[in-house]
N, C-alpha and C positions, 0 to 999 in steps of 0.2 A: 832749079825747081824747089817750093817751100816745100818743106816738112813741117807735117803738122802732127799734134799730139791725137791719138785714136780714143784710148782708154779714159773713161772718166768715172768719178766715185758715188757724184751727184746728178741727178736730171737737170738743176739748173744751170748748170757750166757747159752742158753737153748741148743744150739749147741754144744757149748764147753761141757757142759756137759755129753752130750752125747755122743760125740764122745771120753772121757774120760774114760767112762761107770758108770759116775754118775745116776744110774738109779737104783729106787726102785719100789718097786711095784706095785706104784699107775703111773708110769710112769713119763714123764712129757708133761708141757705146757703151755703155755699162755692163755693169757685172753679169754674167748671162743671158747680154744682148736680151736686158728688158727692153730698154731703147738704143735704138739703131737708126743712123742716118747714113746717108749718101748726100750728093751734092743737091740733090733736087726734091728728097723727097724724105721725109724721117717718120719711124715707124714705133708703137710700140708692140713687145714681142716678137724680136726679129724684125722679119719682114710681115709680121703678121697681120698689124691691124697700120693703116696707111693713117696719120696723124696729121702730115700739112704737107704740103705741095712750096717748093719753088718754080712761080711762074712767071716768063716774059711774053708777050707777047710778036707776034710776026715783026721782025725789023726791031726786035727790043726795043722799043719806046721806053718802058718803064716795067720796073721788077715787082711781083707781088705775091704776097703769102696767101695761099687759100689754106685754110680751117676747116677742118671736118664738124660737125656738129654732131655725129651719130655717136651713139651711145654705147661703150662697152663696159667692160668691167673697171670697180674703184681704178686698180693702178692704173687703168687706160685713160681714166679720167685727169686723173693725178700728172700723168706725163702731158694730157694736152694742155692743162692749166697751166705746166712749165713753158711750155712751146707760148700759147697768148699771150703771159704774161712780157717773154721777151724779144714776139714782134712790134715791129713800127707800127700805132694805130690809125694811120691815114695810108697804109697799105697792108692792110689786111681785109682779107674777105672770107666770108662765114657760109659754107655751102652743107648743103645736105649729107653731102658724101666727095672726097677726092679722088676718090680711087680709079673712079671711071670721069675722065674729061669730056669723054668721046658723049655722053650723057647731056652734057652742056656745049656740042660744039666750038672745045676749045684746044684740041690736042695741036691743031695749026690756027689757032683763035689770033684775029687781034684785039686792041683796046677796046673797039667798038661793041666785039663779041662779049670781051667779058662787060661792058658795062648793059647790056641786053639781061645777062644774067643775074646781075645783082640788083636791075630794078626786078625783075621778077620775082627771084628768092627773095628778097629783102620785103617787097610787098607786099608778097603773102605771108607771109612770116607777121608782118605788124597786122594785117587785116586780123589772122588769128588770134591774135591777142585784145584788138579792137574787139574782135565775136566773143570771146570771152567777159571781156568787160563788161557787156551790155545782155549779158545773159546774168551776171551774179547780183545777190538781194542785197549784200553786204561786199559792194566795192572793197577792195582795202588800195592804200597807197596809190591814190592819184597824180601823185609827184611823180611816181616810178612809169604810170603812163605816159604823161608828158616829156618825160626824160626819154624815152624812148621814142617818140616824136622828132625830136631834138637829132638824136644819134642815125634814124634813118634819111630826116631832112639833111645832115651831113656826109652821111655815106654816101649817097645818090651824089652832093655833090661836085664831090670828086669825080666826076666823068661828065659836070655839066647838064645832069640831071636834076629834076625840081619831083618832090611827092605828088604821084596824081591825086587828082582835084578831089575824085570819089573819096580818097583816105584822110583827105582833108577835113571831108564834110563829117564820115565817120569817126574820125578822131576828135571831134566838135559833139558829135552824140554821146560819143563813149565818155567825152569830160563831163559835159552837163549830168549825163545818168549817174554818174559819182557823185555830183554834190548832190542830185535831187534825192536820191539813195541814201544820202547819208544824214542828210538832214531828217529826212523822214521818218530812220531808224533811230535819228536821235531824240525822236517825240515820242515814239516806239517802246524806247529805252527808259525814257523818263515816267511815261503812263507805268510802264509793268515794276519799277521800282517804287514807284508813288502809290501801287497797289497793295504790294511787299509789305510795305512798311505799315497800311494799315490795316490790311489783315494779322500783323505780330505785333499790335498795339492791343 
């Protein structure tokens, strides 16, 4: 049986390890078990606050990281950026919460289950940022829209999923309202400068 190292100095080493599956029985962590893992599940504060999940599915087809998205404190923040930065990114997946499976239908989930869940998370998730887009007077970074486009059109698929059609069309709104927005504001910009200048002449 391996022996494996428990104590680590840094979160990025403890990361890597785990997502490697350097993990023995005594688990691992850092100095006052800020982070802590086990073989499936790594936490920051103890077992306080649940960070990412090791998940297989029924008959293990294939292994994958789900990612809490919720919000704690800086260092909670701090430790899950360690964990993202050193999963694989065509097997990771970005959930609301991991703590509760049972939530998503995936405690005995297979591939099909989880890929049910990430069109859904993953859809509303970009709709929302769609409803945002088309509500603001000064778009900014429309690249960063598109690029997100990009990154849900690839995550979906990975399970043989394509974006539905509706987010298609609204991400088609949400781009055109950026440039009509911004052109607009740049004639906007230009009038109230061009006033500027003659009003302090």
């Amino acid at each position: 049986m391996k022996t494996y190292k428990s104590y680590y100095t840094n979160y990025d080493d403890l990361a890597q390890a785990w997502v490697e599956g350097r993990v023995g029985h005594k688990g691992l962590h850092t100095a006052k078990s800020r982070m802590f893992a086990d073989l499936n599940e790594i936490y920051s504060y103890g077992t306080h606050f649940c960070i990412a999940r090791r998940w297989q599915s029924v008959g293990r087809k294939n292994e994958w990281f789900l990612l809490t998205e919720r919000r704690h404190s800086q260092t909670t923040e701090t430790h899950k950026y360690e964990v993202f930065r050193n999963l694989p990114p065509d097997r990771t997946i970005l959930l609301p919460q991991v703590d509760n499976l049972h939530a998503y239908g995936l405690v005995n989930g297979t591939d099909e289950d989880l890929a049910k869940v990430v069109l859904e998370t993953e859809s509303e998730r970009f709709d929302n940022l769609q409803t945002r887009y088309l509500r603001m007077l000064r778009p900014y970074n429309r690249e960063y829209l598109e690029g997100r486009f990009i990154a849900l059109r690839d995550s979906l698929a990975r399970f043989n999923l394509t974006v539905p059609e509706r987010l298609v069309k609204k991400h088609w709104e949400a781009v055109n309202h950026c440039h009509t927005r911004n052109v607009r504001n740049a004639v906007l910009d230009a009038t109230a400068n061009a006033r500027r200048r003659l009003l302090a002449a």
